[in-house]
Structure formats: structure tokens, C-alpha cells
N, C-alpha and C positions, 0 to 999 in steps of 0.2 A: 526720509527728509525731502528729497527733490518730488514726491507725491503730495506731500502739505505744500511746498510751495506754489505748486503747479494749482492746487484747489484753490490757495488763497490769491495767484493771478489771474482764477476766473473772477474773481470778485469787482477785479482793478476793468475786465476787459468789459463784465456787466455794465461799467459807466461811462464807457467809451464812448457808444453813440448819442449819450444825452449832452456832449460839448458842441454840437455843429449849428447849431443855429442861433441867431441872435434874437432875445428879447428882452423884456422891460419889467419891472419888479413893481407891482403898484401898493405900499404898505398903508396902513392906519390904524386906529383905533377908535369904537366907537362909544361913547358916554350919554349921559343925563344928566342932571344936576346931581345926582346920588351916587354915583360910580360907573361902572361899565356894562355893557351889554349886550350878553352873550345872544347868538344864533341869529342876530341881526342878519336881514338880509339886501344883501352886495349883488347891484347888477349895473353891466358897463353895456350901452349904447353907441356901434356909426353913427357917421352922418344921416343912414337911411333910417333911424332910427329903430335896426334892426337886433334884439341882443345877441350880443357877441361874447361875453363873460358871464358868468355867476357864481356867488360863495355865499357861505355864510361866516358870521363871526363866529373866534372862539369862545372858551369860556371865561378870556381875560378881554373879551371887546375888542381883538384883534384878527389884522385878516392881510393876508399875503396874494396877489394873484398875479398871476407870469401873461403876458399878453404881448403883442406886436406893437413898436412903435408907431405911432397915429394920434388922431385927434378922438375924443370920448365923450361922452355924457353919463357920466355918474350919479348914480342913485342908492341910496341908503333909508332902509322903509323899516317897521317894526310897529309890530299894532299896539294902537293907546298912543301913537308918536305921529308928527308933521313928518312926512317924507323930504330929505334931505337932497338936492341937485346940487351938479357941479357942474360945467365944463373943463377937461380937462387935456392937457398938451400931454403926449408920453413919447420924451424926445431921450430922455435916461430914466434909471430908476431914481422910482417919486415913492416921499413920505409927505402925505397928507397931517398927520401928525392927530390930533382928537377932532372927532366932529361928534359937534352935539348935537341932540335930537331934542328937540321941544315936542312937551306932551298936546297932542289934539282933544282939547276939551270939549271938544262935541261926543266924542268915542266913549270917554271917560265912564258910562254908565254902563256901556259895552263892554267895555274892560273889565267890571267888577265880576259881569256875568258869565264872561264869553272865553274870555284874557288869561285863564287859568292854567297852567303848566301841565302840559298830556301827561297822562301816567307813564306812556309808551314814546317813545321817537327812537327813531330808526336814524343810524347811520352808515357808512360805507362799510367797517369794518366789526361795528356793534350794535347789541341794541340798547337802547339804556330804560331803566326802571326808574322812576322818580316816585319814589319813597314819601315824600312830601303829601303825595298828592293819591296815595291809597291809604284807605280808611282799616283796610285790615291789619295794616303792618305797621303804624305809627304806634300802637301804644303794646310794640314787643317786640324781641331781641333783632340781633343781627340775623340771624339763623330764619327766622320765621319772617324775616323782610326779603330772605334772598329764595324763600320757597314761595313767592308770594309772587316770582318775577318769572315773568312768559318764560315754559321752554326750560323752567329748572327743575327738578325734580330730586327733595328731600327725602330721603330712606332709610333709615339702623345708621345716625351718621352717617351718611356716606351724601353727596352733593354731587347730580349729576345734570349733564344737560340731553334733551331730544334730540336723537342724531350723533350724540357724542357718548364719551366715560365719563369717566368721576373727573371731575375738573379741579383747578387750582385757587388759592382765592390768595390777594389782594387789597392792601387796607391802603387807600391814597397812594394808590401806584407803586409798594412796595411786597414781594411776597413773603407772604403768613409761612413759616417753616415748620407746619405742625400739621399731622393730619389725623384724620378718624375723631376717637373722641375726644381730644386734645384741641381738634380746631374745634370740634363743635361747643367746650367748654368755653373756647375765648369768645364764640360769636354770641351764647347765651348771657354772657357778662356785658353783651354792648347794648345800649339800648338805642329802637330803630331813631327814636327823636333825634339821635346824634347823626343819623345817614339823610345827607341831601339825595344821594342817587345811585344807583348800580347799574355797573357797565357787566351785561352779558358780551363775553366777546370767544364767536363762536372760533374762529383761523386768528389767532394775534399775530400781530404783526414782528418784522425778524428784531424792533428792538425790545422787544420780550421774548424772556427765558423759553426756550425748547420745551421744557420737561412739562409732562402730563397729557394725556391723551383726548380729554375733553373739552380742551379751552381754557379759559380764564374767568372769574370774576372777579370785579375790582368794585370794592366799596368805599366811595368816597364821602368823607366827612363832613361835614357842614363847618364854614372857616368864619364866617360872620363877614357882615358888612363892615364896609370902609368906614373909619371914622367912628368906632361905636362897638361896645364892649356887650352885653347879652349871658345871662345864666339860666339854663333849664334841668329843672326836676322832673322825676319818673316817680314816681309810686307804684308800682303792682304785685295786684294779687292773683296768682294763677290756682286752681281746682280741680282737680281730676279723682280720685281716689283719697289722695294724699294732696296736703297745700304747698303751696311756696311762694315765698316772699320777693319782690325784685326793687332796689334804689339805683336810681343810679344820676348822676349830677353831669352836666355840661358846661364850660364857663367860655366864654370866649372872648376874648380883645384885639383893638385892630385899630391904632393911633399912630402918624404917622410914619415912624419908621422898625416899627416896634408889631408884631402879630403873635399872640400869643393864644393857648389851646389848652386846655387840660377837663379832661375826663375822667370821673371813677367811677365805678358800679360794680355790684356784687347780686347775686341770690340766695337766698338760704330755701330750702326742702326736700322734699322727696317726692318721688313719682313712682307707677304701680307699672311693675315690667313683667307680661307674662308669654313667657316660650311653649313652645311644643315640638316636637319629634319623634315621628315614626319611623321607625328601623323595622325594615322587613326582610331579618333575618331566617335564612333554609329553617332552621331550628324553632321557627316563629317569634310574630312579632313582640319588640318593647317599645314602647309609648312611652314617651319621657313629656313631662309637665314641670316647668321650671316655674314661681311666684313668685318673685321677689318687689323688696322694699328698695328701690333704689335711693340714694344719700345723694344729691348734683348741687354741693357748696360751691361758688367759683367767686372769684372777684377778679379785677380789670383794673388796669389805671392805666392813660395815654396824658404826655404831656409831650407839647411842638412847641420850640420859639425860633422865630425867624426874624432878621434884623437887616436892615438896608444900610449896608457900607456907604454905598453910593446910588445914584439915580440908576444904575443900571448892574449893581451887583447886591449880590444878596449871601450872607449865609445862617444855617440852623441849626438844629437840634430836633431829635425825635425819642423818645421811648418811649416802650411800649411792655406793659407785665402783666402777668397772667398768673391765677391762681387755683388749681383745682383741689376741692376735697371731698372724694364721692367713697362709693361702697355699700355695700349689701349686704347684709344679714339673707342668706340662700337656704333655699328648701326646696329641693329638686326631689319628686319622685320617678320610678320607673317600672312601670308595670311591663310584667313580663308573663309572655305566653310559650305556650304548646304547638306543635304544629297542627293542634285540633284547634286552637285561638282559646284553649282553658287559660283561665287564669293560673299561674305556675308558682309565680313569687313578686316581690317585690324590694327592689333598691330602694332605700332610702337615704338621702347624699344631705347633709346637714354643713351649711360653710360659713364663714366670713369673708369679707375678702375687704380688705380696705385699701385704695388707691390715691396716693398724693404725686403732683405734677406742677410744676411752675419754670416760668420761663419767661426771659426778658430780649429787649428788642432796640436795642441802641444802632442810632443815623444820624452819621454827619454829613451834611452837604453843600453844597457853596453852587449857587447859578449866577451865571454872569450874562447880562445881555450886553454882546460885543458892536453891534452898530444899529442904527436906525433901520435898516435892511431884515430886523430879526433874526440875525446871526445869534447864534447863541451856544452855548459852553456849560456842562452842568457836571461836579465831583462827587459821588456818594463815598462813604465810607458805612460799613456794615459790621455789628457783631451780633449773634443771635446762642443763647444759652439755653437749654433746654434739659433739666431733670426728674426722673420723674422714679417711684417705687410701687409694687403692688408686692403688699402681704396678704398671701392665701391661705387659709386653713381649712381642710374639710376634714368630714368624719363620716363614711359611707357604711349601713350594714343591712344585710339582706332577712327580710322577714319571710315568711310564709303566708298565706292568704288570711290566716285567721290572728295576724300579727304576731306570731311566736317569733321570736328570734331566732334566724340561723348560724349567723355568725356575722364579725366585722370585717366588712370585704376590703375596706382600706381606712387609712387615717395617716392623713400628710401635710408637712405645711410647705406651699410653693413661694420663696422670694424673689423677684427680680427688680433690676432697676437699669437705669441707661440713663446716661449722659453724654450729651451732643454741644461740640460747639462750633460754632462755623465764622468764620471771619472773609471779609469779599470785599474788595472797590471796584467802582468801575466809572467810565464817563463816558456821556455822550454829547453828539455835537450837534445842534439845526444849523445848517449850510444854506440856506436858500441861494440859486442859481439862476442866471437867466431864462435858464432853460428847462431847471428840473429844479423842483425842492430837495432838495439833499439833505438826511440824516446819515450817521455814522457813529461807531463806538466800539470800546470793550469793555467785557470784562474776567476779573481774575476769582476764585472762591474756593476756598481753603476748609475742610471739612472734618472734624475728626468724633468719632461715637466710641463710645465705652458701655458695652452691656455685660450684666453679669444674672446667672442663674443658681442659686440655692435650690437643693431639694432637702426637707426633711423628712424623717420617716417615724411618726408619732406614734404608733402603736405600744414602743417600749415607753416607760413611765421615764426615760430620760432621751428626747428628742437625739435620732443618728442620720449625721449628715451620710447622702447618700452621693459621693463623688462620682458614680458613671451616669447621674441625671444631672447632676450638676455642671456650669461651666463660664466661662469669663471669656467675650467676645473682642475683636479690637476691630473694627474696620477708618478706613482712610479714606476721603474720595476728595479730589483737584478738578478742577475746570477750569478752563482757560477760554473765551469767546471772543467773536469779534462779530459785526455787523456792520451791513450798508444796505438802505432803504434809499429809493428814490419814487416821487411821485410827479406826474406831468400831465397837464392839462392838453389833451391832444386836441382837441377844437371844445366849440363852449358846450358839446355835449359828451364829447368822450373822454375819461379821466383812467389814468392806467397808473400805478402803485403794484413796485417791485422791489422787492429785500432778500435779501441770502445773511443768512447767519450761523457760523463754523464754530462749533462746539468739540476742544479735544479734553478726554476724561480719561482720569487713571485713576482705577481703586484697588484698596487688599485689604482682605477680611484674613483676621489669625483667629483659631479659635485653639486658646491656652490648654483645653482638656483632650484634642485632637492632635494638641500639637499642627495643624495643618494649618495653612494659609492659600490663600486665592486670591490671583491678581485679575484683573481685565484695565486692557486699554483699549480706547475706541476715538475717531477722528471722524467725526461726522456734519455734512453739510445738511443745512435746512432753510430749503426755499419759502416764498409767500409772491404771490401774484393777487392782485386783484384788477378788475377792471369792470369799470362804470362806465355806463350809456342814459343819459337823460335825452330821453327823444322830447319830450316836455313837461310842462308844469303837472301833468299830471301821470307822467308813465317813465318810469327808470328800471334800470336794468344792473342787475350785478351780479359777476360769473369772480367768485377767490379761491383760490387755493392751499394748502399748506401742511406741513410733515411737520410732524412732532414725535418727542420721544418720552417715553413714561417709563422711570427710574423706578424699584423698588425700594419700599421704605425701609430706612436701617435696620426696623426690627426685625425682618422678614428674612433675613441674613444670617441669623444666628440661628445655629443646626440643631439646638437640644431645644426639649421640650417647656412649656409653660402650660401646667394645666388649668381645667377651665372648671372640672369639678372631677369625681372620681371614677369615671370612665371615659372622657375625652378631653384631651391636649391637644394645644396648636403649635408646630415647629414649625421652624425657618429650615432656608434652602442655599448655603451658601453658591453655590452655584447658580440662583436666579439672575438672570440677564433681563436688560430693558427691550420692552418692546416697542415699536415704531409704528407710527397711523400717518396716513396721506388722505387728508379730508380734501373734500370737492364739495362747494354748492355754488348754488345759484337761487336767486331772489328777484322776483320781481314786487316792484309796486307802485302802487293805484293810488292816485291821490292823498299819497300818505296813512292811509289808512289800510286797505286791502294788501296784507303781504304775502305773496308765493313763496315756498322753502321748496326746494329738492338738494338731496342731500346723498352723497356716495364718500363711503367710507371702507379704507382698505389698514385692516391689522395684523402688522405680523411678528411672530415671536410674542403670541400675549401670554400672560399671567395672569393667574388668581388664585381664589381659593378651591382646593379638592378636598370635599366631604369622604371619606376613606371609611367604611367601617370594616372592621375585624370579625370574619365569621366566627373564629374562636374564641379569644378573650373578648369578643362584644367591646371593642374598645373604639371611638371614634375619634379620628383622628386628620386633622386641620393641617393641611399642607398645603404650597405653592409651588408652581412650576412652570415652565413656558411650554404651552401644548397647542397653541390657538390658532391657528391663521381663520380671518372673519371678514366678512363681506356685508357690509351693512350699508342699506338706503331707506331713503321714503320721502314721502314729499308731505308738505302742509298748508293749511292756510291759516292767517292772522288779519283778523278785522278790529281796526281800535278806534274810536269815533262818539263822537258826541251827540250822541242822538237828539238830544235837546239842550235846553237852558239847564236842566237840571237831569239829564241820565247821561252815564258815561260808560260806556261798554270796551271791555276788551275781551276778545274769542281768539280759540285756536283750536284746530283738528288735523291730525297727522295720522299719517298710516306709514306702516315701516316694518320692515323686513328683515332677513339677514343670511346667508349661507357660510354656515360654519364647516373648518376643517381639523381636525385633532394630530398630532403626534403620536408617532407610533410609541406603546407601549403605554395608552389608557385606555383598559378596557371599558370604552366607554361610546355610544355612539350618538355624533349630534343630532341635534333635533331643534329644528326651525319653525318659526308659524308668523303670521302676520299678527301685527299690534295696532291697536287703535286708541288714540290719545284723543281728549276731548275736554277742553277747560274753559270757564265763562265767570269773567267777573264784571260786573254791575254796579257802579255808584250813583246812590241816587240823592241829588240837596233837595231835603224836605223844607230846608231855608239856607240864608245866608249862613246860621251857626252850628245848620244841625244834617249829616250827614247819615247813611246809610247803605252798607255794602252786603252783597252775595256773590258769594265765589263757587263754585264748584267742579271738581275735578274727577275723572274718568279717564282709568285707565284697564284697556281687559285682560283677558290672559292670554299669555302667550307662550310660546319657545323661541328658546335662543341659544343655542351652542350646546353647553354641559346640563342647562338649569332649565325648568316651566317654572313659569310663574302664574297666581293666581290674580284675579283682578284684584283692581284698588279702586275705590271711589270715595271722597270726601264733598263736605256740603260744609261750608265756612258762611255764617252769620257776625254782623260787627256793624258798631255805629259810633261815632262823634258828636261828641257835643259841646260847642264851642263856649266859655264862659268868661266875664270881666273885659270885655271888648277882644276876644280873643287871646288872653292872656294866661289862661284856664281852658286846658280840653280834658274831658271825660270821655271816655273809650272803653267798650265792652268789645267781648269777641268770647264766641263759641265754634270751637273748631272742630269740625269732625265730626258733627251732630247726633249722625247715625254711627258712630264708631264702626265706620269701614276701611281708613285709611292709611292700614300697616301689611306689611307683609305678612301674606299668606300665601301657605299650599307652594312654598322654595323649594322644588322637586329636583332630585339627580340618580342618576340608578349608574354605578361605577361595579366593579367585578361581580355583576349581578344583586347589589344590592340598594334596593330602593329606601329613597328617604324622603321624607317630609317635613318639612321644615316652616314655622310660623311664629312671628313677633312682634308683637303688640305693646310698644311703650310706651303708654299713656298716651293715646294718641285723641283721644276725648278729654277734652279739657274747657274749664270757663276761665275768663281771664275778665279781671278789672283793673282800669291802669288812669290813673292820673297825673297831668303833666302841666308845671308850673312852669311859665319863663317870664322874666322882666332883664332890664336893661337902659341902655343909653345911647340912642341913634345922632343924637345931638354932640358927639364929643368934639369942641372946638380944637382943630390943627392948623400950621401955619402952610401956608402955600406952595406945593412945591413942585415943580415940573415932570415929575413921574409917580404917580400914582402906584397905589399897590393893582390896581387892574391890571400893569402891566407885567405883573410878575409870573414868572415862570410858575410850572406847575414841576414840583416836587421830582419828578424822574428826569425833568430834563425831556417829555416826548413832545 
């Protein structure tokens, strides 16, 4: 008890020294005749007409800056706009209140050509992807907008970043509670026309969640313009092997006190998924070839309304559903050798397996802006439901080389299913200070999962349940949080951003066939440091930090088996514990364009999966456990720039390392090597309506800890073509051209035995997408002293 208090009065003593000094709060907002405008740029002028401040606005047209009392000269610039002057007194704090910019019609033709939103911008703590504004990702899902964005790296489901793990994702600042193929079904159900932008955010900051070891991404939605209502259609057809169909609809309104959202979309088809696996067993090897028809039905709906009490209060409404209905029709063979490499016999694994999953996502919240100062105050309420089943059935039997029948090696049906529901509030608060911008908050989240496992054993003409494979899991998990973030402008070039955030968590897993249960409780603090240096307009500097923690997933918990066909299963481990990362980088950059990475990353207590096989029953076998401490760096470069009127480039090249260490009792030994990453996308306007993208990526082989990996390289072609005054785009994309970019050659040798591992799911593909939007930017409202510009953004950050 007196050890939690004692952490939670470092917190109190973290803000001590940001109360001693006196200054001045200078607020605004900045507009047009059409609404607000974000990243405007703020710079404050002495007498000697020296700058002394600099900001930029947010994404509501607002901007806060801490300065010393004195006399000023304010300036407000934005290209396509008259540069806005002030003089200014700053004897207390001052709300300037809206300042408008009139457009410079001399520029104007500038603007058409020049004036176009970078694909890339860089911030202190992120970098953001503007979706908008690449040709590859506009006409297909969420999923292929976020593989499309520097520094992310799509795989078997899995979404990881350079430098980091599998990360966490984010839908308008609230997190997705779904991971593997679950999230990757929701993010295929979105279509990208509905993403304004994605925030890569490598260290988050402490008023976001701990959990996950790679970071965050955060996909924010497109809310529409003030005053004016907007609906867009998707149409696509995607090609690989097998077709599949994609709709999906966006509606959007936004009158005066009233903003409403709702989107649906679905796919229907199948895709061509093909495995391999070499097991080099003492006894000689089996070559397993998996073929399958994959089934990836999903469908989505998102509806938000949000409503203005008052000029400075707001509350909503969010939901969010998901629908998956996949599954495969399985034909797995396994040829199997001699320790002469004869051909000996062969498995043949015959399955079904059909998987349904759906899940909903209800948010309530209320943001209040409490004075002119941008004090502000925001409530969530959260409940997230999650259920999901997979019926298995296989029927394995062993031939001879000349197909004789030997016998039926197995024949089983595997059931399981899990249901999660989790319930959370939390609030947080913007303080701004004379001295420091202050944020603060908690929060509470209440967790509970129910999994259960059937095994059948079909061989008898009346299916017997087999109760020592079978079993019904219960796990529980609480968290309790708090944070405080403070940021302060230590002269007009050095900017320092500091948060701590205290996470205490209690769980217990029962498992009903064991009779057993397992508790863990843990009280952990998680720092975040950053700090900026803008020597000038053309050179900044930025050194962050931050600890995080990566939770295993509730299924990964549960101790009996779930098989995968009929020689290998994947268990859980109730005993898995989280493991902890202390990321470090540093960033430099060059006129906005040129950006330096170096990156140090330390893991410990990690987790994943152990490919296991069975010298004797040949059985392979998918386990997790904490075995890892890893040492991981490398540095990069990123150049994004506009070569011309009409080419627009973004590069990156990264080299990265790692020094792995194991847990005694895997017999296994690591093995490191350098990696080289190498990415280049290109847009080219052939005119005002007609665009043209090449992307491609390069990545070599490497090692790292347990696993080699083999290269990956992809070559992405796509074009635009704008129709009806822009009202009509047509969009093609070939991805993958030369079908090289899936895993291959997933190497690991555990008690002397080597495996190979490679998956290929439809990673070649043609895609055609058309996207209809109309609307009404014209919608008359009557006058009112706060604008929806000024409204908070949904987390309250």
C-alpha cells in the first residue's frame, strides 16, 4: 500500500517544478470563410524584430502558446492566404478569439498546383499518412491504406512497425479490441475513401494505453465539412486466383449543432492460400503443402452523432460492428521420407473448417470546453463484446507411394468459441498553465473472457466426445490507470514533453478441466520523455522515449489444444506473463523532407510462438512462452518531397540489427544478422484528373532471435482517374506484380529440429474500384458564436 502511494507521489513531485515561473497564455483560432484551418503557421516577433515563439495550429484551427509578458508582433501565414499581422500587449492571458485569413488571389493558380496536402508530415511525437493523397490506397480497405504507410509492415495478419512489434490500431482515437485475423477482418470491411489520415505513432504518449510493444496506429475518419452533408460509394473488384466483390457507402452531415456519420460495407469472396513446411526429422524429412480456398465474407457498419448542448459543451454516441464469415475447404498433403530422402508414404489431411466472429463497439462521451484558455474536460464511457466459433473437421489417412491405402491415421471434429466483454470509463483533462500545458486523467476497465474447447473423435459412426482434450476456460483481467503529461516551451527553439502513467492489473485464469486457476497482480509505472530542438526553419532535432507493455491475448491463456489439422495444434499457456519494451530514438530533420531514424530497443520477458515438433509422433506443435530478452537498433533515412509540379516521392532505407538472449530450457540457440529495408513510392499527375503511382518494397533476409527469415520484395502499380468534375474516381492497382511479397523460408531449429516454414495468401492480386460522392456544401445555418472548428477531438487529447 505505502509502495503505490509513494509511486503515485512521484507523480505529484514530477510537477513541482513546472509552478515557478510566471507567464502568459496567448489563445486563438484560425479560419476562412469555410471553416477552420489546421497547421497554420503561428510566429510571435520583439521589438528587434527577432522570432521569439513558433506553433502551428491544430486540427480544429487552434493554438495555445506560453510566452513572457511583453509587447509582440503576431503573424498568421498559410499558403493560398494574405498573411495576417497584429500588434500585440501580453500583460495577462489573451484570447484573440477567430482570425480570418483572406485568400491571396495572385497564388491561387499556385495553390491548384503546388498547395496539395504531402502524403507524409512529420510531427513531434508521429508521423501521419494522408490517405487522401496516395493513389495506391484510395480505392482499398483500411488494411492496405495502413500497409501503404512509411515504416509499416503487413504480414499473415499481423501489422508491425521498423524498429518496433506488432503494434495496436485505433479507429478515431479509440482502441480496436481485436487482434490477428479479427482485426484484419474489420480493417478489410473499411473502405480507404472513408480515411482522411493515419497517425503512425512510434513512443505514445502516457495519455495512451501501455499495452503493445510496437506502438499505435490510429485511423482517423473523414468527419466532413461545416455546414454540408456529403455521401461516398466504393465499388470493387479484386482478382487473384479467386474474385471478390467490395461495397461499401459513407454518408456524412455537419449543420449546425447536429454532426452526424454513418458507414457500412461489406466483401464477399475467396482468396488462394498456399503453405509449406519442411520438417527435418532424425527419421527424414516431411514436406507438408497446404492449398486451400479461403471464404473472407465480413461486413462493418460505424455510426457517430454528436450534438452541441451548448457553445462549449458537446455530447455523442459511437458504434461500431463487425461481421466475419470465412473458412476453407482444406487439402493438406505430407510427403514423407526415408533417411535415404526415398519417398516412404504420404498423409493426406482432408478438413473443413468454418469460422464465424462478430463484435460491437458502443462510446459514450461528453467534451466540455471549460474557459476561453482551452481548459477542457472530456467523459468516455465504453462497452466492447466480442464472440466468435470455429467448427473443425478433418479426416487424415496414410497412403503408400503408389496411393494404396494404409490406413486412417485420424478423424476428429475440433469446436471452440470465446466470448469477451469488457466495459471501461475514463476522463481526461487539458489544463493549460502559465507555465506548462498540463494534461491529466484516468482510467478504470473491467474485463471478463469465456473460452471453451470441444474435442470430437469421429472415427466411430457415432461422434465421442473426448473430455481429457476437451475444456472451458474463465479468465478475468481489471486495470486501474492514471496519467499526467506535461509539455513546455523552454525557449522558441527547445520544446520538452514529459508524462508518467501508472497501470495496476489483477487477472485469473480457471481452467474447469484442470480444476486450476492462476492469478497475477502487477503495479507498474510507464514513463514518456520527449524533447525537441528547432535550431531553424530548416534543421530540428528530436530525442523520445518510452516503456510499454505487451499483454498476451486471451486465447493464448487457455492450456488445451486447438488443432490446426491432423498433425499439428496450437495451445495456450496459462502461465504467459507480459512482456516490457523501453524504446529510445532519435530523429533528425532537414527541411521537412530529409528524415534521420536511429532507434534502440530493449525486451524483456518476451513472448511468442514455439514451432515444437515431435521426433516420434511427428506431431507439430504451436506453443508460447516468455523466453526472450532482445536488443534491437538501426537507423534510417526518409526523404518525401516534391520533385516537381507533377512527381512526388517518398523513400526510406533502414539497416537494423538485434542481439538476442533465450531462457534456459529452449533448446534452442539465437541467431542474429543484419536487415535491410528499402521502400519507394512515386506519384506521378499526368494532369489535373489523372494520376499515377509505383511503390516498391524490399526487404532481405535476415535473423533474429528464434526465426531466419527469407526476403520479401513487392512492386505495387495503381492509377486514378478523376471523372464528372471530380465527382467520379476510377482506380486500378496491381499489387505484387512479380508475386514475391509473402513469407518465405520462416526458419527455426528447436531440439535439433529444423523447419521451414512459407505463406503465400494471395498476395498477387488486380484490383478495380470505383468511387462515387455528391453532396451539399451549401447547407444554410443560422449564426452562432462557436463553430464546430472548435470542438474537441473525440479522446479528449
Amino acid at each position: 500500500m505505502f509502495q503505490n502511494l509513494r509511486k503515485i507521489n512521484l507523480i505529484l513531485l514530477f510537477l513541482a517544478p513546472f509552478a515557478a515561473f510566471s507567464q502568459v497564455i496567448l489563445t486563438g483560432t484560425v479560419k476562412d470563410s469555410k471553416g477552420s484551418i489546421a497547421f497554420a503557421n503561428i510566429v510571435l516577433q520583439d521589438s528587434s524584430q527577432k522570432n521569439v515563439k513558433g506553433s502551428v495550429t491544430d486540427q480544429h484551427g487552434g493554438f495555445s502558446i506560453s510566452l513572457a509578458p511583453g509587447k509582440y508582433t503576431l503573424t498568421v501565414s498559410y499558403i493560398g492566404y494574405k498573411k495576417w499581422t497584429k500588434d500585440i500587449v501580453a500583460a495577462a492571458d489573451l484570447n484573440l478569439d477567430s482570425i480570418v485569413l483572406d485568400p491571396d488571389i495572385k497564388d491561387l493558380n499556385q495553390v491548384v498546383i503546388k498547395g496539395r496536402k504531402n502524403l507524409i508530415e512529420f510531427k513531434p511525437d508521429r508521423l501521419i499518412f494522408n490517405v487522401e493523397s496516395s493513389v495506391s490506397a484510395s480505392g482499398g480497405d483500411a488494411l492496405s491504406a495502413i500497409a501503404s504507410a512509411p515504416g509499416v509492415v503487413v504480414q499473415n495478419n499481423n501489422i508491425s512497425m521498423l524498429g518496433k512489434g506488432s503494434v495496436r490500431v485505433m479507429i478515431n482515437g479509440r482502441m480496436v479490441e481485436l487482434s490477428d485475423d479479427d482485426l484484419t477482418s474489420l480493417l478489410k470491411s473499411i473502405s480507404a475513401s472513408n480515411i482522411k489520415s493515419i497517425e503512425v505513432i512510434t513512443n505514445p504518449p502516457a495519455n495512451y494505453e501501455a499495452g503493445g510493444d510496437g506502438g499505435l496506429i490510429n485511423i482517423n475518419l473523414k468527419k466532413g465539412l461545416a455546414n454540408s452533408w456529403k455521401n461516398s460509394t466504393v465499388l470493387s473488384y479484386d482478382q487473384n486466383t479467386y474474385a471478390a466483390y467490395g461495397l461499401h457507402n459513407n454518408f456524412l452531415y455537419n449543420k449546425n449543432k447536429i454532426r452526424f456519420a454513418l458507414s457500412a460495407g461489406g466483401k464477399l469472396g475467396d482468396t488462394k492460400v498456399i503453405q509449406t513446411l519442411n520438417t527435418f526429422y532424425p527419421s527424414g524429412p516431411w514436406n507438408l503443402r497446404y492449398d486451400g480456398r479461403q471464404k473472407a465474407d465480413n461486413a462493418s457498419g460505424l455510426a457517430a452523432l454528436d450534438y452541441d448542448i451548448s457553445s462549449r459543451t458537446s455530447i455523442g454516441i459511437q458504434y461500431l460492428g463487425n461481421y466475419n464469415n470465412s473458412g476453407s475447404g482444406d487439402q493438406t498433403n505430407i510427403k514423407m521420407y526415408d533417411t535415404k530422402s526415398t519417398f516412404d508414404s504420404l498423409l493426406y489431411n482432408n478438413g473443413n473448417r468454418a469460422i464465424n466472429s462478430h463484435s460491437h463497439t458502443l462510446n459514450m462521451h461528453l467534451v466540455s470546453r471549460l474557459d476561453t484558455l482551452n481548459r477542457s474536460i472530456s467523459f468516455d464511457l465504453d462497452y466492447f463484446t466480442y464472440n466468435s466459433k470455429t467448427d473443425n473437421n478433418f479426416l487424415a489417412r496414410t497412403f503408400l507411394p503408389d496411393k494404396e491405402l494404409i490406413d486412417t491415421n485420424l478423424a476428429a471434429r475440433n469446436i471452440s468459441d470465446q466470448n469477451i466483454d469488457n466495459y471501461s470509463a475514463k476522463v481526461d483533462v487539458e489544463h493549460p498553465l502559465k507555465f506548462i500545458n498540463l494534461s491529466y486523467g484516468a482510467k478504470v476497465s473491467f474485463t471478463r473472457s469465456r473460452a471453451n474447447i470441444l474435442y470430437y473423435n469421429t472415427i466411430p459412426e457415432v461422434p465421442v466426445l473426448d473430455p481429457k482434450q476437451s475444456n472451458g476456460f474463465k479468465y478475468n483481467e481489471d486495470n486501474q490507470a492514471i496519467y499526467v503529461s506535461g509539455d513546455k516551451n523552454i525557449s522558441s527553439k527547445l520544446t520538452l514533453q514529459l508524462g508518467l502513467r501508472l497501470e495496476n492489473t489483477q487477472t485469473k485464469g480457471y481452467s474447469v478441466t484442470l480444476n486450476q486457476s492462476n492469478t497475477n497482480n502487477y503495479l507498474k509505472l510507464f514513463p514518456t520523455a520527449y524533447f525537441q530542438y528547432k535550431h531553424n526553419d530548416d534543421n530540428s532535432f528530436l530525442l523520445n522515449y518510452g516503456r510499454r507493455i505487451n499483454r498476451p491475448a486471451f486465447g493464448l491463456l487457455n492450456p488445451f489444444r486447438s488443432y490446426i489439422n491432423s498433425n499439428s495444434y496450437s495451445e495456450g499457456n496459462p502461465f504467459l506473463k507480459p512482456s516490457f519494451s523501453d524504446n529510445l530514438d532519435f530523429t533528425y530533420v532537414y527541411k521537412g523532407k530529409l528524415r534521420t531514424n536511429a532507434f534502440f530497443n530493449i525486451t524483456s520477458a518476451g513472448y511468442g510462438p514455439i514451432f515444437t515438433s515431435d521426433s516420434v509422433t511427428k506431431t507439430l506443435i504451436i506453443s508460447r512462452r516468455n523466453y526472450l530478452k532482445e536488443y534491437y537498433f538501426g537507423i534510417g533515412e526518409n526523404y518525401t518531397a516534391n520533385l516537381t509540379d507533377w512527381w512526388q516521392t517518398q523513400n526510406s532505407l533502414y539497416i537494423m540489427g538485434s542481439d538476442s538472449k533465450f531462457s534456459t530450457g529452449l533448446n534452442a540457440t539465437p541467431k542474429n544478422s543484419a536487415e535491410f529495408y528499402f521502400s519507394t513510392d512515386n506519384t506521378f499527375s499526368l494532369s489535373k484528373s489523372t494520376k499515377f503511382e509505383i511503390d516498391y518494397t524490399y526487404i532481405s533476409s535476415y535473423k533474429r532471435g528464434l526465426y531466419s527469415f527469407g526476403y520479401l520484395s513487392g512492386l505495387n502499380l495503381s492509377a486514378r482517374q478523376s471523372l464528372l468534375k471530380d465527382k467520379m474516381q476510377l482506380s486500378f492497382l496491381i499489387n505484387d506484380l512479380f508475386n514475391t511479397a509473402y513469407l518465405k523460408d520462416y526458419t527455426s531449429t528447436i531440439n535439433g529440429i529444423k523447419q521451414v516454414y512459407s505463406e503465400n495468401n494471395g498476395s498477387r492480386f488486380f484490383r478495380v474500384s470505383l468511387t462515387y460522392s455528391f453532396g451539399n456544401n451549401k447547407i444554410n445555418v443560422r449564426q452562432r458564436d462557436f463553430g464546430n472548428e472548435d470542438e474537441k477531438s473525440r479522446t479528449g487529447n
